[in-house]
Every structure is written in C-alpha cells, then in structure tokens.
N, C-alpha and C positions, 0 to 999 in steps of 0.2 A: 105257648106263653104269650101275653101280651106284650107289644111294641111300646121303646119308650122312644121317646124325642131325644132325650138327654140323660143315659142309660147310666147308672154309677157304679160301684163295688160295694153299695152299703143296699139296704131296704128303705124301700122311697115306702108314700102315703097308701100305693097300693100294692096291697098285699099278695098278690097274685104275680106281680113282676118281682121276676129275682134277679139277684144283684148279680152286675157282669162280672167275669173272671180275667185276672190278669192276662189271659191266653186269647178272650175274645179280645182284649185292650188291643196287644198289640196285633191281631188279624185286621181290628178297624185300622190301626195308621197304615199298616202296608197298602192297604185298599185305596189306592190313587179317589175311586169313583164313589167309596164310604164317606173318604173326606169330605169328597167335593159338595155331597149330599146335606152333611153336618151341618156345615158352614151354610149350607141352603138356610136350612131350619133354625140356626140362628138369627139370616137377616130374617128369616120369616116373624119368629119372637120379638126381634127386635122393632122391628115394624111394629107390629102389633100394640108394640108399648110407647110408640111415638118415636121411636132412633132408630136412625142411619147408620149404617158399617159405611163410611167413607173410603176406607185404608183396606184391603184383606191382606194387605202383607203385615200394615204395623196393627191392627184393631183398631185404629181411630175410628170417631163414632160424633155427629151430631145429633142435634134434633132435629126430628121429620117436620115436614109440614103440616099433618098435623098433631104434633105434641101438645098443643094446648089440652084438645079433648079427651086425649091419650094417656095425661098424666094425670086427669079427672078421675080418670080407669082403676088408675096405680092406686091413687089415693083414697079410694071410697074402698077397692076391693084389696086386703091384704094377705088374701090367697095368691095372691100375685109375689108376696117378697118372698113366700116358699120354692117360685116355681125359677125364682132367681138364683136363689141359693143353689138351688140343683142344677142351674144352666152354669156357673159360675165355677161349682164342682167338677161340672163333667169335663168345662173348659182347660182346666186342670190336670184331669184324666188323660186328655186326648194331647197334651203338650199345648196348648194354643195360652200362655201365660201373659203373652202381650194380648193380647182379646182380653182374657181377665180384668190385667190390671186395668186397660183403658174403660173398662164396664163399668168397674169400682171407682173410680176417679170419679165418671162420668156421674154415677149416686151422688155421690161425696160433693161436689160442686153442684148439683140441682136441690140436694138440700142444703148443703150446709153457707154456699154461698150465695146461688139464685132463690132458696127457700121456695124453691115453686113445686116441693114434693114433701110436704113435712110430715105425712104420712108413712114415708120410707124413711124416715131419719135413724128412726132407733134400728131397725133390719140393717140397712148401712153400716152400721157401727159396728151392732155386734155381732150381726151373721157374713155378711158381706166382703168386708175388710179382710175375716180370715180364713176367707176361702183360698188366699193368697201364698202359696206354698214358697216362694223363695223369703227367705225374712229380708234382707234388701229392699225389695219390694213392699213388702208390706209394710218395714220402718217407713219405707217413702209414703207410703199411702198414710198413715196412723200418724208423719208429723202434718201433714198435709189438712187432713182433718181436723188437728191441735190447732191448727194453723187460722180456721174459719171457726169452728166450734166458739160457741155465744152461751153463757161465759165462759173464756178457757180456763178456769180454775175449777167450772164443773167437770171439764173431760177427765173421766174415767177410763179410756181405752191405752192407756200407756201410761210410765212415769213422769209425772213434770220434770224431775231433774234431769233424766236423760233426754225428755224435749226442748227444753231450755237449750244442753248445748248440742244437740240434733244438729250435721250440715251436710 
C-alpha cells in the first residue's frame, strides 16, 4: 500500500491509501522513533509553507524567512488548504492538539489580522478551525477569529450572542 505523510482513519484524495486503524494509531505513539519521525515531516511541511515549529513541546510556530515567497505558494495553489486539513487531522489523531491549535491560530492571524493569506481565509474558517477536537479550544479559536473577522456581523462560524458574552 502506499505511504502517507499524514496518515488518517477516513479516505484521503487517494484512493489506493487506506485509512489507518485505531490499532495502527496507537503502535504509532508507542513508537518513541515513529514520533520522532512525524514531527520531522511536519517541520518539513511546515517549512515548506514558509513556518517555523519554534516550541516542540508547546507547537509555537513563526514565520520562516522565507515566508513572503511561500505564502505566494499558499495563495496562488489551494491544493495546499487540503493537504492542511489532513496535517491538522492527523495532528489530532496522534494527540499533538497543542501543534494544532497553534497551526489554526497561526491561519487565523495571517488572514484574518496580517491579511497576507487571503486565499486561506475561507479554508481557515471552515475546514481548519474544526479540526479542533477539544470544544475549549475551539470556542477559543472561533471567538478569536470573531474577534478580527472584517465585518463581524458577517462571521458566520459561531453565535453572535454567545460571542458577545464569550470570556
């Protein structure tokens, strides 16, 4: 069978890869040297996409040096919010939910406040955000985005009354 990067429990775009089983999930985390490897292949994506893993304990994440060119990448190709979605999932899969959320954040502020990815905005919103499995987390992230979102009387991803009194 074919090798994924970012293996899931569902059917990805190719059809030939089948979806992991709860039994492989947990042989990957026992695997001290599986992990180690993941995490490779994330700063590798991440690179790839102009950001830096800073943090591997907390997921904190800047922009590479060069992200200008890199978010050129993001923005022309949106084969790219697919291949997020699925890094974001697996992130999920394997427990690494602080990676996650600092992933999703990290969207969320390049569009919604630096606007230097306006091509990822709507992916952000509605694929991205809820990939987010603790809802804590996610309320955080969805008032977060209420928060920058231009006009917020458009944002559609939550209740206004319940972000109103959001704290």
């Amino acid at each position: 069978f074919p090798f994924r990067l970012f293996p899931l429990r569902e059917h990805g775009m190719n059809w030939r890869a089948r979806p992991l089983t709860r039994q492989e999930i947990q042989a990957f985390k026992k695997s001290k040297e599986v992990m180690q490897r993941f995490i490779r292949a994330y700063q590798l994506m991440l690179r790839f996409y102009g950001i830096l893993l800073i943090n591997e304990e907390t997921g904190e994440l800047k922009r590479a040096e060069n992200w200008a060119e890199r978010f050129q990448n993001l923005n022309r190709f949106s084969h790219n919010n697919l291949r997020i979605t699925r890094i974001l999932k697996c992130l999920g899969e394997m427990e690494y939910e602080c990676y996650q959320v600092h992933l999703v954040k990290f969207f969320l502020t390049e569009t919604l406040v630096k606007e230097t990815l306006p091509n990822v905005k709507r992916s952000a919103l509605d694929y991205f955000l809820f990939t987010i499995r603790s809802k804590q987390k996610r309320r955080e992230l969805v008032y977060y985005a209420w928060q920058h979102f231009k006009p917020q009387g458009s944002f559609v991803w939550g209740p206004h009354d319940k972000l109103l009194k959001y704290r």
